[in-house]
C-alpha positions in Angstrom: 15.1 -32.8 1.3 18.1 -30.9 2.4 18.4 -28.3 5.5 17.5 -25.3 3.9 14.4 -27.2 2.7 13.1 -28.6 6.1 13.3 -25.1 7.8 11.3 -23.5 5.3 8.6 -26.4 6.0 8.9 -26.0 9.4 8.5 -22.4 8.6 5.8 -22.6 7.1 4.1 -25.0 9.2 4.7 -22.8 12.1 3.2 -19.6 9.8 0.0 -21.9 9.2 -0.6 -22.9 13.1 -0.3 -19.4 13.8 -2.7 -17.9 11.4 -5.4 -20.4 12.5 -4.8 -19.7 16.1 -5.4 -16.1 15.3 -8.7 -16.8 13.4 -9.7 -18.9 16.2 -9.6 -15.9 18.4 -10.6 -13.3 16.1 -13.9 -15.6 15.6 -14.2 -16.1 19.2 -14.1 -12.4 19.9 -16.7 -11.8 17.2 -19.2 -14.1 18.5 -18.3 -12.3 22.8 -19.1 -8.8 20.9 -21.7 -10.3 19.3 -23.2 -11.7 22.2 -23.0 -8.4 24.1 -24.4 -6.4 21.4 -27.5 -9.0 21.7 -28.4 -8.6 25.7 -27.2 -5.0 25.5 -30.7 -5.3 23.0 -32.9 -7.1 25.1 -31.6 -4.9 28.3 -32.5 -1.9 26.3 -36.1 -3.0 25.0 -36.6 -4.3 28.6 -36.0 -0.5 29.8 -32.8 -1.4 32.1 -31.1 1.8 32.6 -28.0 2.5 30.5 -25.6 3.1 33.0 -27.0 -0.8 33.9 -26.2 -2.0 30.6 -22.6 -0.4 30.9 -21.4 -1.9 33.6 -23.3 -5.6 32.4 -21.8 -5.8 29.0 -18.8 -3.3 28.6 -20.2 -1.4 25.6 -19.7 2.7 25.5 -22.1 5.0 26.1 -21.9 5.4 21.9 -22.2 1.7 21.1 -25.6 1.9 23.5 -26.7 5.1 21.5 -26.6 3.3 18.6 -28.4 0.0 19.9 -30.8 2.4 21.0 -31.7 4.5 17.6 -31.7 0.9 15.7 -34.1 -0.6 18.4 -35.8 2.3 18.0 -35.9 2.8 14.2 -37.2 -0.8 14.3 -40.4 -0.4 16.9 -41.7 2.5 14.2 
């Protein structure tokens, strides 16, 4: 294998490492949001206040809204 050869495998062993590591935290921030979205739920059927909820789990006002009117479109 000549130079050229062994830095476009290192290259692309590099490229591969990185692409997983950013998977690995794109998946890990998925299931955090996730995980939010899902006691931001049971806060809101448990009739916390939203201003509660806010400061507990980081979601806006709109996200909350929204947990709301599905909660809510569920209950019916």
């Amino acid at each position: 294998m000549n130079f050229g050869q062994q830095l476009e495998q290192r290259g692309f062993k590099k490229g591969i490492q990185k692409g997983m590591q950013k998977g690995m935290q794109a998946s890990h921030q998925d299931v955090w949001q996730a995980s939010k979205v899902e006691t931001a739920q049971k806060l809101l059927l448990a009739k916390v206040d939203r201003a509660t909820i806010q400061r507990a789990t980081g979601l806006t006002e709109e996200e909350l809204e929204a947990l709301a009117h599905m909660a809510h479109s569920t209950e019916q």
